[in-house]
C-alpha positions, 0 to 999 in steps of 0.5 A: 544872154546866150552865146550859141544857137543851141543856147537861145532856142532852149531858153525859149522852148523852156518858156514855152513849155513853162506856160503850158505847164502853168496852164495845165496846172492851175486847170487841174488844181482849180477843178480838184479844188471845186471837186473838194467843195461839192465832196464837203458839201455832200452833194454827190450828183454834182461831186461825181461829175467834179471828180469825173472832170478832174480825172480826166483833166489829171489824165492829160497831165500825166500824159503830157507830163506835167505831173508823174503819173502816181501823183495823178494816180494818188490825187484821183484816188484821194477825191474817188475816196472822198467821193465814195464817203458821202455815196452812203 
């Protein structure tokens, strides 16, 4: 058990933002998963608005910092190219 004030305000500011950050990453993962399912089955309308969600929702993480902005950045990228493969 924490001794000082400081202490047991931390541990729990630290759950707080340890659920948020679940949240926010099982949101984005789930939707880079179903993005990469539409991109596999090559079905490009319903891909592109996957991918068009699931760089948004890496967005807002970048931005609240859940992940570093070159990951999100890189992840977008990675469905952007999938995604540009089976446009042709």
């Amino acid at each position: 058990m924490p001794i000082k004030h400081a202490a047991a305000k931390a541990i729990r500011k630290s759950a707080k933002n340890r659920q948020f950050n679940t949240t926010v990453t099982r949101e984005f993962k789930e939707l880079i998963k179903q993005a990469r399912k539409l991109i596999a089955a090559k079905k490009f309308d319903e891909a592109k608005q996957a991918v068009q969600k699931t760089a948004a929702s890496l967005d807002k993480a970048a931005r609240k910092k859940v992940i570093k902005k070159n990951a999100a950045a890189r992840l977008k990228s990675r469905l952007m190219k999938g995604l540009n493969a089976i446009k042709k």
